[in-house]
C-alpha positions as CSV (number, residue, x, y, z in Angstrom):
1,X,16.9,-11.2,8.6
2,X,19.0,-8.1,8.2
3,X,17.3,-5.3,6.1
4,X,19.1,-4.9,3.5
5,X,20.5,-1.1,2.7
6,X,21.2,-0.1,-1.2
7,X,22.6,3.1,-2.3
8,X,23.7,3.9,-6.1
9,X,27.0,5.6,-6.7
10,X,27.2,8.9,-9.1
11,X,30.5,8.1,-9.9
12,X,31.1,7.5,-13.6
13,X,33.5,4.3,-14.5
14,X,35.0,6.7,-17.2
15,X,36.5,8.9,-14.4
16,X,37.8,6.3,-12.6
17,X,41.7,7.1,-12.4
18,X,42.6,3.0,-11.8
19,X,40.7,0.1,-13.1
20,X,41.9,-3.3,-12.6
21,X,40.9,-6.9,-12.8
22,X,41.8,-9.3,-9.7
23,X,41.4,-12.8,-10.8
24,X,39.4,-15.1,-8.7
25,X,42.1,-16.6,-6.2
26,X,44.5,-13.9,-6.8
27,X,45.1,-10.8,-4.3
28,X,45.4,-7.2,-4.8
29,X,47.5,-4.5,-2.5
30,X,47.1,-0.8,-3.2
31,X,47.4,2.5,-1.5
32,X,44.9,4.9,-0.8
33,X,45.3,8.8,-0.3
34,X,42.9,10.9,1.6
35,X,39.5,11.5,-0.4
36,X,39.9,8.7,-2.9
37,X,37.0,6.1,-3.7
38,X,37.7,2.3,-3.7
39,X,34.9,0.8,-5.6
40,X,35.0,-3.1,-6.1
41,X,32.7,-5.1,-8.3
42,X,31.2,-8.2,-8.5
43,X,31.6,-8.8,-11.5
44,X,29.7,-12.3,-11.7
45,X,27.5,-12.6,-8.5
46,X,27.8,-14.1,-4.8
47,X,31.6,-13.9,-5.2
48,X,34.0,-13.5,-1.3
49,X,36.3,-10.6,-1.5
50,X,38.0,-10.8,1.7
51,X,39.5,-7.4,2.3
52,X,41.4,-5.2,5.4
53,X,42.8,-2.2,5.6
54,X,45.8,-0.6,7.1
55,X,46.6,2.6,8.2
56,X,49.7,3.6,6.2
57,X,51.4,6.0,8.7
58,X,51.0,3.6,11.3
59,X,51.3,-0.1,9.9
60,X,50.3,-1.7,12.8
61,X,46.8,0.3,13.4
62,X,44.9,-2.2,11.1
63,X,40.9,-2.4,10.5
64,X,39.1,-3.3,13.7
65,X,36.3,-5.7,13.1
66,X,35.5,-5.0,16.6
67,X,35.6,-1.2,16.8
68,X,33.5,-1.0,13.9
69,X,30.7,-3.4,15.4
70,X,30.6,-1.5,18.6
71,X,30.6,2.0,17.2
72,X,28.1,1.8,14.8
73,X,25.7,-1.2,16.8
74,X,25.6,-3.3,14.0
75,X,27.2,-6.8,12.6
76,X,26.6,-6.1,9.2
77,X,28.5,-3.1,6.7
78,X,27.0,-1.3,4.5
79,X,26.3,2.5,3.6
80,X,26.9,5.2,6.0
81,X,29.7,2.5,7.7
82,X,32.6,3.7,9.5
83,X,35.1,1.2,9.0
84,X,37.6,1.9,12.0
85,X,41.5,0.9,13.4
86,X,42.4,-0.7,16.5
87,X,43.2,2.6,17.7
88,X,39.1,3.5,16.9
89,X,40.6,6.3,14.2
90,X,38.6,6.3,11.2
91,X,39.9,4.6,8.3
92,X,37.6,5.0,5.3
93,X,33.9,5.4,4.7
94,X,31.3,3.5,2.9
95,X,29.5,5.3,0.2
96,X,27.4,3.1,-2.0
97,X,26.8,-0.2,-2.0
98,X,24.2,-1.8,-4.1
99,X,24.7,-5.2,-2.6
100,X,23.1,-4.2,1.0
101,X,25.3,-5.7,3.7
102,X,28.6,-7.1,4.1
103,X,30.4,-9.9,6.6
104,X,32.9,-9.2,9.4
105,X,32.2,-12.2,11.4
106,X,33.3,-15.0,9.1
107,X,36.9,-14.4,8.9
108,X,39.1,-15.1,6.1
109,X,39.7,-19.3,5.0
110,X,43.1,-20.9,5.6
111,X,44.1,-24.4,5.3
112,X,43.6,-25.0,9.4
113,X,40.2,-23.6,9.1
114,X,39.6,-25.3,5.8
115,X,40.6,-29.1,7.5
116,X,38.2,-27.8,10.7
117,X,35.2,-27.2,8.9
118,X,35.0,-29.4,5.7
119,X,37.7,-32.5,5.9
120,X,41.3,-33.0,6.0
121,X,42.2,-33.4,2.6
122,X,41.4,-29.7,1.5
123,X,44.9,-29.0,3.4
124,X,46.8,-28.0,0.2
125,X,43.9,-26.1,-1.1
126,X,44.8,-22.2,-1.7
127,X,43.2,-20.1,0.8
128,X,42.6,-16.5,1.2
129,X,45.0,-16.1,4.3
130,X,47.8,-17.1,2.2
131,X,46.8,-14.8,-0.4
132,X,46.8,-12.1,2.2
133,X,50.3,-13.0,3.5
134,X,51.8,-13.2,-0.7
135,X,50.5,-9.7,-0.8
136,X,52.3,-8.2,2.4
137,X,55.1,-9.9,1.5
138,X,55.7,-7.3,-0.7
139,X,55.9,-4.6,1.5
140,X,59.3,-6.4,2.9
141,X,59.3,-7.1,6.8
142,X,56.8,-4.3,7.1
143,X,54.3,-6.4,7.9
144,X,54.4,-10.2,9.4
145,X,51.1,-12.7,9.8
146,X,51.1,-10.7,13.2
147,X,49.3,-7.8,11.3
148,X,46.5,-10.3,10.2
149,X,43.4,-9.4,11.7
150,X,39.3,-10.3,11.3
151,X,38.5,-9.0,7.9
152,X,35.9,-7.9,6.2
153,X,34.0,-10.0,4.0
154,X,32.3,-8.1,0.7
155,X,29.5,-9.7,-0.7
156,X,29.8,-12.7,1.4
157,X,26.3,-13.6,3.2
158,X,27.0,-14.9,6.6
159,X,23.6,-14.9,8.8
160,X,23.7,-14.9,12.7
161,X,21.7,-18.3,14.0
162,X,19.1,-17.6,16.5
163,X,21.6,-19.5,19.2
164,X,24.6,-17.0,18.4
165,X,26.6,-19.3,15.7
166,X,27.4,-18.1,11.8
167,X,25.9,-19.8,9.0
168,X,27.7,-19.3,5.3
169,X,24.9,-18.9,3.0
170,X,24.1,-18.4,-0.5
171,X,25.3,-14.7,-1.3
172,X,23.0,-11.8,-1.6
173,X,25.4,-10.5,-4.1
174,X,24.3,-10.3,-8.2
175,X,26.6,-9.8,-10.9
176,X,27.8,-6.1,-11.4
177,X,26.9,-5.2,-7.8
178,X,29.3,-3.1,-6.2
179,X,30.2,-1.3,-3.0
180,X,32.8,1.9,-2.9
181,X,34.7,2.8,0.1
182,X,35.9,6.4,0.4
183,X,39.3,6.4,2.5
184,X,39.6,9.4,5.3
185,X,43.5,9.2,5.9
186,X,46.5,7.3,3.9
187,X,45.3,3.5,4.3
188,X,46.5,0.9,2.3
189,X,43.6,-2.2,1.2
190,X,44.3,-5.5,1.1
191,X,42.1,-8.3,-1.3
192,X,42.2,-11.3,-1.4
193,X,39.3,-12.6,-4.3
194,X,38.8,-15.8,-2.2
195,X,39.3,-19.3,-4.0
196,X,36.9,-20.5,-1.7
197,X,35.4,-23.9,-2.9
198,X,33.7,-25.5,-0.2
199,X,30.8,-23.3,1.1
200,X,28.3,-21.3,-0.8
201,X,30.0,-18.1,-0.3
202,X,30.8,-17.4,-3.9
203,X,28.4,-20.6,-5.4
204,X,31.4,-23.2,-5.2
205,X,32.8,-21.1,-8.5
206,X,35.2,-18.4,-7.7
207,X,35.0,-16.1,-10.5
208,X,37.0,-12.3,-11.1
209,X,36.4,-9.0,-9.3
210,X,37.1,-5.4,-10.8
211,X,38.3,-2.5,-8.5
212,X,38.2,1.0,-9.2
213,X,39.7,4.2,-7.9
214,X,38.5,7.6,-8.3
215,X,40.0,11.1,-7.0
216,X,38.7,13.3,-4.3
């Protein structure tokens, strides 16, 4: 078992210069400017916020689940994490995180996966990968599914099995945990509050998140 690393933010919610509910199943597309604070919340406990990040000079140089494992030796996220592009350049920062470690293994649900690991008639179910493609959508042919990548998965407990597989367990998440990310150049983040009801991931009840930004 992974120890498990908590560190208290001094940031005060009254300071925070953006505050926003994302409903559970909804997604959430913002930009970030050098020095700000992403803090997101969970606001009821064990709840999947599937999340990436994007350079936003470069739209294509993404978060790199894989860059991030190798530089920093470790599967799981939490404080002191560089969360890095495909290009290795540093994206953002963790800087507190009261939950104690974070997914990047599990990928994001989509109805494929969703008929692959549970039965074929969750087909039509929402899914966080169509969240994440509403969301770009946005941003105009700017980005395609091409620009998908391995996300990160806040709050989500996914342990490594002693023969190499992933096992979605019960979250090590409580309500009002929190973990803040502080963003190093112009990224933009990408959440989608995953509907997710067939695994324990967010206790079969997907329930709100809150983020918050504050300024360097």
């Amino acid at each position: 078992m992974a120890v498990l690393n908590y560190t208290e933010s001094p940031r005060k919610e009254e300071k925070a210069i953006y505050d926003k509910i994302i409903p559970s199943g909804e997604g959430w597309m913002h930009e970030l400017l050098p020095g700000q604070v992403l803090r997101i919340v969970d606001l009821e406990g064990n709840q999947a916020a599937d999340t990436l990040f994007y350079n936003a000079e470069e739209p294509e140089d993404h978060y790199s689940a894989v860059q991030t494992i190798t530089a920093q030796g470790n599967i799981y996220l939490s404080t002191g994490t560089v969360l890095r592009s495909e290009s290795n350049k540093a994206l953002l920062k963790i800087v507190a995180d009261t939950c104690g470690r974070h997914d990047t293994v599990g990928g994001a649900c989509s109805a494929q996966s969703n008929t692959v690991r549970y039965s074929h008639d969750t087909l039509p179910m929402h899914n966080c990968r169509d969240t994440f493609m509403l969301q770009l959508a946005k941003y105009g042919d700017m980005y395609t599914k091409r620009d998908l990548a391995p996300n990160i998965n806040f709050f989500m407990n996914v342990p490594v099995t002693p023969d190499g597989g992933l096992e979605f367990a019960d979250g090590v998440s409580a309500p009002g945990r929190y973990v803040e990310i502080q963003s190093i150049v112009k990224t933009i983040a990408l959440i989608s509050n995953c509907p997710q009801l067939n695994n324990p991931c967010n206790a079969y009840n997907p329930t709100p998140v809150r983020v918050l930004i504050w300024d360097k």
